[in-house]
C-alpha positions as CSV (number, residue, x, y, z in Angstrom):
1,X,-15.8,-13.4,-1.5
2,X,-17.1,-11.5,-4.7
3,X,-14.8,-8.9,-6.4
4,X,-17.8,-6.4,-5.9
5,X,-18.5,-7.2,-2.5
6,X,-14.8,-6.5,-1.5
7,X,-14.5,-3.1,-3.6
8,X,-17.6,-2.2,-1.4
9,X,-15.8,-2.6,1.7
10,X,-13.2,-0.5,0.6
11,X,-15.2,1.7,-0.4
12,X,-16.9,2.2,3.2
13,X,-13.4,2.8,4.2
14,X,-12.9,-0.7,6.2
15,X,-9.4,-2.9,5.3
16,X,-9.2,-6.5,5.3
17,X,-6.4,-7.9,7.6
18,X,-6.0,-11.6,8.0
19,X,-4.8,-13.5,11.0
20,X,-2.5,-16.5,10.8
21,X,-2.8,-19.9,13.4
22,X,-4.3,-23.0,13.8
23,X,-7.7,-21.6,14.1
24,X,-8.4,-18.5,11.9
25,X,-11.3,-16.9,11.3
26,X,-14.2,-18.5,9.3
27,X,-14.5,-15.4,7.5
28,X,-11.9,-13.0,6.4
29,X,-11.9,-10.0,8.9
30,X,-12.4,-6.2,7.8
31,X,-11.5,-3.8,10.0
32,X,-11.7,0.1,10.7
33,X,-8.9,2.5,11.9
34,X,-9.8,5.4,14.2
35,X,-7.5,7.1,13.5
36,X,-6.3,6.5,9.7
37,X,-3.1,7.3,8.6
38,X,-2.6,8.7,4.9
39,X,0.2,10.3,3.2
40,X,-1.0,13.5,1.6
41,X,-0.9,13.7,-2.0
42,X,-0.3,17.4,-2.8
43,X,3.4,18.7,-4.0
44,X,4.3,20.3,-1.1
45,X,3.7,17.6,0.6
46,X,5.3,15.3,-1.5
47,X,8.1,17.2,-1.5
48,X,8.9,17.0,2.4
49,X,8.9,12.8,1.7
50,X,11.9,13.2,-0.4
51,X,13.6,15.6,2.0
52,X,13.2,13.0,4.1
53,X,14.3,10.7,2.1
54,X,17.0,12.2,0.1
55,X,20.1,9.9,1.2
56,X,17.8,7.4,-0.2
57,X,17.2,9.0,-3.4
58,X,20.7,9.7,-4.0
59,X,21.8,6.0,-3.2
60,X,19.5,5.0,-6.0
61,X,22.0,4.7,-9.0
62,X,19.6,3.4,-12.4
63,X,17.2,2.2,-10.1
64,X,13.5,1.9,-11.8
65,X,10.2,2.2,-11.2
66,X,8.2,0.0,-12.5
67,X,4.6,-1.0,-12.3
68,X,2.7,-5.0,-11.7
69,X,5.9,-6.5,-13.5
70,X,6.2,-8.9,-11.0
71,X,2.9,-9.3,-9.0
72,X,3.1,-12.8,-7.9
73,X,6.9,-12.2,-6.6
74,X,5.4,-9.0,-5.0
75,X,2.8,-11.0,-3.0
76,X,4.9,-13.8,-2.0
77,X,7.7,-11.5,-0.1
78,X,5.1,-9.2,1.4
79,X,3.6,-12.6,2.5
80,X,6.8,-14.2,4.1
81,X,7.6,-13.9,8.0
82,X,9.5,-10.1,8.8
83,X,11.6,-12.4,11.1
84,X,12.0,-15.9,13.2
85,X,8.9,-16.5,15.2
86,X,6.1,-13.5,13.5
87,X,3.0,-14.8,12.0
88,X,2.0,-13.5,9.0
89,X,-1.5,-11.2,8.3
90,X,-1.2,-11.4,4.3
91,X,-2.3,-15.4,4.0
92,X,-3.1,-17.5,1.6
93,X,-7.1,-15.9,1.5
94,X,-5.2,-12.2,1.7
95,X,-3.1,-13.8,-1.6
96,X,-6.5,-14.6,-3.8
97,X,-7.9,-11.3,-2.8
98,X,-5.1,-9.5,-4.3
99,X,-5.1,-11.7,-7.0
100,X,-9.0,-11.2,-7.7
101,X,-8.8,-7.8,-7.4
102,X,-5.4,-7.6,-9.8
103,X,-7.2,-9.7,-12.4
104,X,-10.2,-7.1,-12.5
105,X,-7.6,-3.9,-12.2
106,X,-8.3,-2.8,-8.7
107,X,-4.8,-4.0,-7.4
108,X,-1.1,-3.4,-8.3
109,X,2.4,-3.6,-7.3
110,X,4.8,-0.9,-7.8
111,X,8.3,-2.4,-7.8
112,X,11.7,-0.4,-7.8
113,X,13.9,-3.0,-9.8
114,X,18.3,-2.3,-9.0
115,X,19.0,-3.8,-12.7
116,X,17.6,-7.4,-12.9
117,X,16.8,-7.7,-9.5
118,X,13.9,-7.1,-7.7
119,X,14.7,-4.7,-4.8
120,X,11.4,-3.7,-3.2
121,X,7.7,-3.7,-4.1
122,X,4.6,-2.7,-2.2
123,X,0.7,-3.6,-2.9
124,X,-2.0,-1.4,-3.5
125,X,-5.6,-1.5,-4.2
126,X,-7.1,1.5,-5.9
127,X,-10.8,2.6,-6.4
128,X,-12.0,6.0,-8.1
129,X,-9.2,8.5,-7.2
130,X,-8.4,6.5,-4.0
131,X,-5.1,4.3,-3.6
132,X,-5.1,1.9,-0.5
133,X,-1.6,0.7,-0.1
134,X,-1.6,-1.9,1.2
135,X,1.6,-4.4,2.6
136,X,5.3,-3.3,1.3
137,X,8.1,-5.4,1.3
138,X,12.0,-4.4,0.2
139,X,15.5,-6.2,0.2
140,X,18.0,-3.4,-0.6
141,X,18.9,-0.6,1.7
142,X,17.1,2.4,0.9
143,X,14.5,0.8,-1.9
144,X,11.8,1.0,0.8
145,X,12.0,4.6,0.8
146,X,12.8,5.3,-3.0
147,X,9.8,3.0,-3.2
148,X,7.5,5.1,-1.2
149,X,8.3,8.8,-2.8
150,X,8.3,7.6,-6.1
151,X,5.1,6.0,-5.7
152,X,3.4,8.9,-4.2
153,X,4.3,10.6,-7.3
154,X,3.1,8.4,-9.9
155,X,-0.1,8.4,-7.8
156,X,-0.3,11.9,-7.7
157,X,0.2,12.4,-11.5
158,X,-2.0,9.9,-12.4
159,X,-5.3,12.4,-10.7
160,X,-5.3,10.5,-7.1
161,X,-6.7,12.4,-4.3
162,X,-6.5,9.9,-1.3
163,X,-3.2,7.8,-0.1
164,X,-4.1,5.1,2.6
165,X,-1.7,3.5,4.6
166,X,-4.5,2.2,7.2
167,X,-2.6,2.7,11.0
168,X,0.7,4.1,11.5
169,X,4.3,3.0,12.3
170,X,7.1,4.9,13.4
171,X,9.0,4.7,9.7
172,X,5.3,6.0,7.8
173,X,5.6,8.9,10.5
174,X,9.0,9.7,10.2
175,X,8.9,9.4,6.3
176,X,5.6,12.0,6.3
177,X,2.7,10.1,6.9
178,X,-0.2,12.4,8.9
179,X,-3.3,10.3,11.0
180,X,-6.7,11.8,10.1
181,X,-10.1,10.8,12.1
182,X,-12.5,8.3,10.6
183,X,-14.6,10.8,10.4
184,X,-12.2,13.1,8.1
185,X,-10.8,9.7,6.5
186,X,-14.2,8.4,5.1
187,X,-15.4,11.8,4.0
188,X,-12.4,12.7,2.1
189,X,-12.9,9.0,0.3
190,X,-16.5,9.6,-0.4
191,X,-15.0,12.7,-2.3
192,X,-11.9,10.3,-3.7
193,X,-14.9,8.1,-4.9
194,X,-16.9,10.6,-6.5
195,X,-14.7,10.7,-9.6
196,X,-15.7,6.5,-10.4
């Protein structure tokens, strides 16, 4: 699949999610979520998440922020079985997307690093003033959510309007996340996408 041809289907608001087995699909499936669950970008807003999430914040020490340091590394834990037995959505075709799409500036990880190591990362695509994030992954207690409010800032600051998270878990609604319609979701990316 063309790098053009996937930034198109983001930007018509579908996701791609892969499926794992001994007989995927021929073609990579895109999918749409009705309804779509974003975190809102706005200060006040951003300032409930780290409410939320302030035991987190506090546990966090010299932890850093840090942005595509370690892509591949990213990928390849978001890629790995959650647990004995689960199948895995981000394959090897989900892998080359991100890659393409990294290689053309479309796709980043944002990575909270506890010294040398590696703690938690997460994946996201981005397109005019419109952030898709995409598959998250962390290996230290609290990095997930450290991850999470400190992204949503750097997004913010850096002029994005839209923060996708595609369908909602229980964490994403605990942590602040809100579910939109499609309707409301695609015209609030037409706007995100207006800025190029």
């Amino acid at each position: 699949m063309q790098r053009a041809t996937i930034l198109g289907l983001y930007a018509q608001g579908l996701f791609p999610m892969d499926e794992s087995g001994e007989s995927p699909p021929a073609e990579l499936p895109w999918w749409i979520a009705d309804p779509r669950t974003i975190f809102e970008l706005d200060e006040a807003s951003r300032a409930a998440v780290r409410r939320r999430v302030r035991r987190s914040l506090r546990a966090r020490g010299d932890w850093q922020l840090r942005i595509s340091t370690a892509f591949d590394a990213v990928i390849a834990h978001c890629a790995a079985p959650r647990g004995a037995g689960d199948g895995v959505w981000l394959t090897e075709r989900m892998q080359r997307l991100y890659r393409l799409l990294h290689a053309s500036g479309h796709a980043h990880t944002f990575e909270i690093w506890v010294g040398d190591e590696l703690a938690a990362g997460l994946i996201a695509v981005t397109l005019g003033r419109a952030a898709m994030l995409e598959s998250m992954w962390h290996r230290v207690p609290h990095a997930g959510n450290v991850l999470v409010s400190r992204t949503l800032d750097v997004l913010a600051d850096g002029g994005a309007e839209l923060c996708d998270i595609q369908t909602a878990t229980e964490h994403t609604l605990r942590l602040g996340a809100v579910q939109i319609s499609r309707a409301e979701y695609e015209a609030r990316l037409r706007a995100a996408l207006a800025y190029g």
